[in-house]
N, C-alpha and C positions, 0 to 999 in steps of 0.2 A: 886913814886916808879917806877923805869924802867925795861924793859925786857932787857933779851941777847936775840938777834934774831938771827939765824941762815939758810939761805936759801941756800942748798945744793943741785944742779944738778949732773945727774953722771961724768959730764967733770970739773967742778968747780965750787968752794962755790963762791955764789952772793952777799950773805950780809952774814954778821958777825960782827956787835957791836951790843951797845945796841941802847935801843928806849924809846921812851918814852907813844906810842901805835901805835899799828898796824889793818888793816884792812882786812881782808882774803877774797877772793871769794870761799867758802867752796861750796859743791852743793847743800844743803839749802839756800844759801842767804851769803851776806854777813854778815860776822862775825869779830865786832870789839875786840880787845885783851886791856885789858890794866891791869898796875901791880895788883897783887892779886888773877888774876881770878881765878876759879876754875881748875883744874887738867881736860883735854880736849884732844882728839882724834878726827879731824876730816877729810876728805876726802874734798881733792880741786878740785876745777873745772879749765878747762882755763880760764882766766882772768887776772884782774889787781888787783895784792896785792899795797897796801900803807903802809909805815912804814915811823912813824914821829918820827926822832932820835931827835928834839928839836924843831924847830917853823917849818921850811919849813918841808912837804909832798918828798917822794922820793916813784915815782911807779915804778914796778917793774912786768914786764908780766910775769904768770909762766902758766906752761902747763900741770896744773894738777900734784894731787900728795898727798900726805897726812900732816898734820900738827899736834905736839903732844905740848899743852902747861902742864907743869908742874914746878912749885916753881918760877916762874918768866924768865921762861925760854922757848922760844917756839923753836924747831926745826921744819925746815919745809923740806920735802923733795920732789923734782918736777920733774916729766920725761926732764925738761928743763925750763930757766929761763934768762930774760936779764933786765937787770935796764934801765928805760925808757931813761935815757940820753947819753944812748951807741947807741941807735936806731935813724937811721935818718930815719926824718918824713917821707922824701917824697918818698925813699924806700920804707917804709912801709904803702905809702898812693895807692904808684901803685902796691903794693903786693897785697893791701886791693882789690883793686879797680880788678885785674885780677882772685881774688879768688870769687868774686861777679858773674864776668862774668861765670867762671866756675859753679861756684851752679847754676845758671838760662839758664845754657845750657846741665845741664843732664838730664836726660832723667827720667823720677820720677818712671819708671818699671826697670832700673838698679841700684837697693837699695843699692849696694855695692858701686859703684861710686858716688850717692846720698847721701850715710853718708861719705866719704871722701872726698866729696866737703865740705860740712855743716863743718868737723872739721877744714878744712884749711880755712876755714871761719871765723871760730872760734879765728883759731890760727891768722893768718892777724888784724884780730879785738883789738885783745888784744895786740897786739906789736903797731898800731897804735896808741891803745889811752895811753899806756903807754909813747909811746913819746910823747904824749902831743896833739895829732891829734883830732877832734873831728870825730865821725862815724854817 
């Protein structure tokens, strides 16, 4: 049984067929989809979604956001989103690697610049290993 999967950022839809399951980084845990499941609302974290339209994995960084599965059908909707094969690695290896240096050179008494390092951390993280990068 397949899904229609739909991943929508506000500048453009990222995926749009179907799948034959999917794996979410929800802020519980990763959460796998596959046809049938129950009727679902869940809140996404940044990370690395995977949607398997038939044998091979296609990952996809999203950056947070909500996902609503109902009738075999899951909308996902993400402040931003790029499928790992549009990302070069090694962009994203010295993105990674310059948001590291930033988180371990703030200053842990400036909380505001402390959680905006951590996010862009975050976000680097997830674009790396959606291209395929290990971290």
């Amino acid at each position: 049984m397949s899904l229609t999967v739909r991943v929508i950022a506000p500048d453009k839809t990222v995926w749009d067929a179907e799948a034959e399951e999917i794996i979410l980084p929800s802020t519980t845990g990763q959460l796998g989809i596959l046809g049938g499941h129950a009727p679902l609302m869940t809140a996404l974290d940044v990370g690395v979604m995977r949607v398997r339209p038939e044998k091979e994995w296609v990952a996809i960084a999203v950056m947070g956001g909500f996902a609503e599965v109902d009738n075999d059908e899951v909308t996902i909707l993400v402040r931003g989103a790029e499928q790992g094969s549009s990302i070069d690695q090694d962009e994203a290896r010295s993105a990674f690697e310059a948001a590291q240096t930033t988180a371990s050179s703030v200053s842990p008494d400036d909380r505001r610049a402390s959680l905006q390092a951590k996010q862009e951390l975050r976000r680097a993280r997830a674009r790396l290993q959606a291209a395929g990068g290990s971290v």
